[in-house]
C-alpha positions in Angstrom: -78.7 -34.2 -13.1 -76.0 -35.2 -15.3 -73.0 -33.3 -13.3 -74.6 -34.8 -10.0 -73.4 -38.4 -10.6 -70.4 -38.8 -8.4 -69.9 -42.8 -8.7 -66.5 -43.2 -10.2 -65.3 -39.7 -10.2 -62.1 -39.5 -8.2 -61.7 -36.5 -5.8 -57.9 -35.4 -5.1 -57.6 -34.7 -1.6 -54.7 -35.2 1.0 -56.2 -37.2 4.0 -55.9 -40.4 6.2 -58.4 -41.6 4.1 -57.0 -41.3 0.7 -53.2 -42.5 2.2 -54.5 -46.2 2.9 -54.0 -48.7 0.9 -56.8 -49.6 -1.5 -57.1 -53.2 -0.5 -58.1 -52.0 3.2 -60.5 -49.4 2.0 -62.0 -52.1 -0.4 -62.2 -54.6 2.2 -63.8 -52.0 4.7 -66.2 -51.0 2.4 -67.6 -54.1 1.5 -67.7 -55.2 5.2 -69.4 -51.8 5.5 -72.5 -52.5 3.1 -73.1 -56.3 4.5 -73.1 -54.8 7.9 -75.8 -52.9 6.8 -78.1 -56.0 5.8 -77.5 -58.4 8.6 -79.7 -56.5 11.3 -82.5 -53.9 10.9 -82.3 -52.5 14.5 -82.2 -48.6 14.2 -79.4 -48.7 16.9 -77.2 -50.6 14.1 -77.9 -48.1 11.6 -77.4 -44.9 13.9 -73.6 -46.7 14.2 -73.5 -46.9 10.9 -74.6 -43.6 10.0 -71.8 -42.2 12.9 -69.3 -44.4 11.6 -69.5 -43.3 8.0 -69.6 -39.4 9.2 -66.5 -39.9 11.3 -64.7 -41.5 8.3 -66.2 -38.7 5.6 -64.7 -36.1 8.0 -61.2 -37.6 8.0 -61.6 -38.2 4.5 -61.6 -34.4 4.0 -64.5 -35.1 1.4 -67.1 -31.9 1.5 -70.2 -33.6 2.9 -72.3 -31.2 0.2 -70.5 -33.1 -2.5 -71.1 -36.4 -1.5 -74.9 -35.4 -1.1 -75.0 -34.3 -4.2 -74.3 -37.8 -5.2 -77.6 -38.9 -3.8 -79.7 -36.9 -6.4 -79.7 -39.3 -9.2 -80.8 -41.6 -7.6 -83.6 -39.8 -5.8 -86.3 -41.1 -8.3 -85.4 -45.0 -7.2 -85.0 -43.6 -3.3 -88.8 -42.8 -3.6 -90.0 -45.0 -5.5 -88.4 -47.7 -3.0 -90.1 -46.1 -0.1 -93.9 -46.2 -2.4 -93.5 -49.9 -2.8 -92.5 -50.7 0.5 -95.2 -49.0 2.2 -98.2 -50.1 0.0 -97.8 -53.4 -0.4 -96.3 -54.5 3.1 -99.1 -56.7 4.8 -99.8 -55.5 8.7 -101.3 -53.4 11.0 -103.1 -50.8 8.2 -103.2 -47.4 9.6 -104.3 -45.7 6.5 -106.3 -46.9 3.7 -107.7 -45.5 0.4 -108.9 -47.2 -2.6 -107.2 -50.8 -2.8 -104.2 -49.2 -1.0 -103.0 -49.7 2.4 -100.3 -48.2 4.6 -99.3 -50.2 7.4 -97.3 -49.8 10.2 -94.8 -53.1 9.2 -94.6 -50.9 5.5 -93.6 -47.8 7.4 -90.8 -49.5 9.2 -90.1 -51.6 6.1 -89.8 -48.2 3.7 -87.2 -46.4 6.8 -85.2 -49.5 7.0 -84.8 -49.7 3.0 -84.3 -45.9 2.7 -82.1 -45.5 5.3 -80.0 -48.7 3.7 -79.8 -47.1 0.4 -78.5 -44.0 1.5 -75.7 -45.4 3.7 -74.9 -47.9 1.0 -74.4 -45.3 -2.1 -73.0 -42.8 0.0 -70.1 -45.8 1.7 -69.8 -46.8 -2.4 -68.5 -42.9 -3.7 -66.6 -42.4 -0.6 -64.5 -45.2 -2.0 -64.3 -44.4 -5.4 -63.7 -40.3 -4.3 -60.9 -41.5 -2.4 -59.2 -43.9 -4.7 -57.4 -43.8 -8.2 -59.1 -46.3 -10.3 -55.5 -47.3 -11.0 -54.8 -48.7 -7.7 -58.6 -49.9 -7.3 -58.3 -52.1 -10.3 -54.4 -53.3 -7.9 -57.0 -53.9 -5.1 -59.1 -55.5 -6.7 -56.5 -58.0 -8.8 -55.0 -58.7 -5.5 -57.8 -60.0 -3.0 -58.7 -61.9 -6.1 -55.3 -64.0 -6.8 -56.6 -67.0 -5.1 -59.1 -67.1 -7.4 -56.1 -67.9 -10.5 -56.1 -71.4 -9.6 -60.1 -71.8 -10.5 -58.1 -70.3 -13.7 -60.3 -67.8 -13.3 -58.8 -64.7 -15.5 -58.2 -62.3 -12.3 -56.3 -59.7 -14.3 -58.5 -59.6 -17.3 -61.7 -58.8 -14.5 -60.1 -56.0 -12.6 -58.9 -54.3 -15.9 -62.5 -54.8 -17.0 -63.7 -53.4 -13.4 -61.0 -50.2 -13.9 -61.9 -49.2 -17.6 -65.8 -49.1 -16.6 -64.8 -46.6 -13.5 -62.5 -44.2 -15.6 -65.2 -44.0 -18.2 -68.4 -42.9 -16.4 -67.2 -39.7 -15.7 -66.2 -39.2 -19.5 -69.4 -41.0 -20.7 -71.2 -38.0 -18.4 -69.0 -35.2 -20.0 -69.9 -37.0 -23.2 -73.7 -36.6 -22.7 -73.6 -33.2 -21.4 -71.8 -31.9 -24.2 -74.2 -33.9 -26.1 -77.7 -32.4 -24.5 -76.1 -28.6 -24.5 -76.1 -29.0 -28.0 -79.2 -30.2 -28.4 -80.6 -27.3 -26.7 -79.2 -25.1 -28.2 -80.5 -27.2 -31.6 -84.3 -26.1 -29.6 -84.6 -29.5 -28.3 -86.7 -29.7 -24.7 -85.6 -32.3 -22.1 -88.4 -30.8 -19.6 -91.8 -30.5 -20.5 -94.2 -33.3 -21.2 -95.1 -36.2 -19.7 -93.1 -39.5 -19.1 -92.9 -41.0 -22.3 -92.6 -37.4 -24.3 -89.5 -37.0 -21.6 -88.2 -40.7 -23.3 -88.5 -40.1 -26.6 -86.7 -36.7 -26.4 -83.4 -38.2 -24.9 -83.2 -40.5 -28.3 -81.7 -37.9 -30.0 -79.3 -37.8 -27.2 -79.3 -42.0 -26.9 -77.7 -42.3 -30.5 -74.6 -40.1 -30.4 -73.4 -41.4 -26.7 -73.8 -44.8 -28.2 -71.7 -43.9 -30.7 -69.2 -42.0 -29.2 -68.8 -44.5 -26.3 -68.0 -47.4 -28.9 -65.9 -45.1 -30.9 -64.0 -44.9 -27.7 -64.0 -48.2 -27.2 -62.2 -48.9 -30.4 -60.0 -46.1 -29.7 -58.5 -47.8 -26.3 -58.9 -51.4 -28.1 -56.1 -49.9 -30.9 -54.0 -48.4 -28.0 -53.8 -51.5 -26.3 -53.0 -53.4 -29.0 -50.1 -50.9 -30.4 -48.8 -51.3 -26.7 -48.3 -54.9 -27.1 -50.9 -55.7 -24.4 -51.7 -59.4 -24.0 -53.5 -59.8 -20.3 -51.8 -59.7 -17.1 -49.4 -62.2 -17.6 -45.5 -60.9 -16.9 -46.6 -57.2 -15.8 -45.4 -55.7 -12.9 -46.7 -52.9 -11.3 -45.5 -49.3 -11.4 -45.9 -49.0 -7.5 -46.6 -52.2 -5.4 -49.3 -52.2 -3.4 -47.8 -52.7 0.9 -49.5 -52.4 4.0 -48.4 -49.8 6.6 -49.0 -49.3 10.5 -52.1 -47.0 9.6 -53.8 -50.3 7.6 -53.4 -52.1 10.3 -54.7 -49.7 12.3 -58.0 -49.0 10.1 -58.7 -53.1 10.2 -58.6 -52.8 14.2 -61.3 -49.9 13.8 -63.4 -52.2 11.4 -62.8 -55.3 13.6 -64.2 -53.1 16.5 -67.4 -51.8 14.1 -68.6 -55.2 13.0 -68.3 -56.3 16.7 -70.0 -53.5 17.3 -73.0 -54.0 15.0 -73.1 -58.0 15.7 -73.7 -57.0 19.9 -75.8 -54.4 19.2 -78.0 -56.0 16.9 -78.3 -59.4 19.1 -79.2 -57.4 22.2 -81.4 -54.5 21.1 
């Protein structure tokens, strides 16, 4: 479960995809996931669901890995879907006990499901296609307006970046950790709920303590590197649009169009 988490995890690839620039793909990605909450039609979300194939394939991003990112989250998927149909007021079509299924909860639950998947699948593709490096760039630079609110734009992105690069070491970290707790005879599997909770404590304890031994760790490297904030730095590789940015806004331009017509007249 632990290797299945994808979020964060950069995968190197040479593709359209990976060649933009990190502001467009940030920018299309959050215009991706609120297209996906202004209508509920399922013509909307079929276009979603082909426009998020079409860019996966030029993305060159195995379409087995990126499922594979939809197993931890499973648990939540279903659960989602339970609520949604039981306690959705309608038409009841099924009913046992004090529960109800109703039509209204059936459409509710596909909607929902069918919004979580697009929307943590549209989330890794961005992460597997970009450096946190230049994702933390990105992110700095759609947010310079916000430095005359003297709001600490740097300070936020670095914040943003750090966090990305260490899930995948945190999950390394834990792995290493519950490997050698079975081999110690400990038992992850069998029991119910709360027997399952209590045997990850003695997992709980040494991640916490790695992670903020880590912590330290970068806090001392940043401070023997004379880091003070983002005031005066320069960047290694400056972030500058080309033709095929351009190009990819057009596209996105065309999408939400898209989504706004179909959604008004279906």
């Amino acid at each position: 479960m632990i290797r299945d988490i994808t979020l964060g995890q950069y995968y190197q690839k040479d593709s359209l995809i990976h060649r933009l620039d990190p502001r467009t793909k940030l920018v299309g990605t959050l215009a991706y996931l609120v297209s996906l909450f202004i209508f509920t039609r399922p013509l909307v979300f079929a276009l979603a669901a082909v426009f998020l194939i079409l860019v996966l394939i030029l993305s060159r991003v195995p379409f087995s890995y990126m499922l594979k990112g939809l197993k931890p989250i499973l648990f939540i998927l279903i659960f989602t879907l339970i609520i949604n149909m039981l306690f959705t007021r309608g038409t009841v079509i099924f009913s046992w006990w004090k529960l109800n299924i109703t039509i209204e909860g059936l459409k509710q639950a596909g909607s929902m499901g069918i919004r979580l998947v697009l929307l943590i699948l549209g989330s890794n593709l961005m992460t597997l296609t970009t450096t946190p490096t230049r994702l933390t760039n990105a992110m700095e630079h759609l947010m310079r307006p916000l430095k005359l609110l003297r709001v600490p734009v740097h300070e936020i992105a670095m914040m943003m970046s750090i966090a990305l690069r260490f899930i995948p070491i945190l999950l390394e970290e834990t792995d290493r950790i519950m490997k050698a707790q079975l081999a110690r005879g400990a038992d992850f599997e069998s029991g119910n709920a709360i027997k399952k909770a209590k045997s990850f404590v003695p997992v709980l304890v040494p991640l916490f303590i790695s992670a903020f031994r880590r912590a330290n760790d970068l806090a001392m490297a940043m401070e023997a590197r004379c880091y003070h904030g983002g005031k005066g730095r320069t960047q290694y590789k400056p972030l500058k649009y080309k033709g095929r940015d351009f190009a990819a806004y057009t596209v996105l331009i065309l999408y939400i169009a898209a989504v706004v017509v179909l959604g008004k007249l279906c």
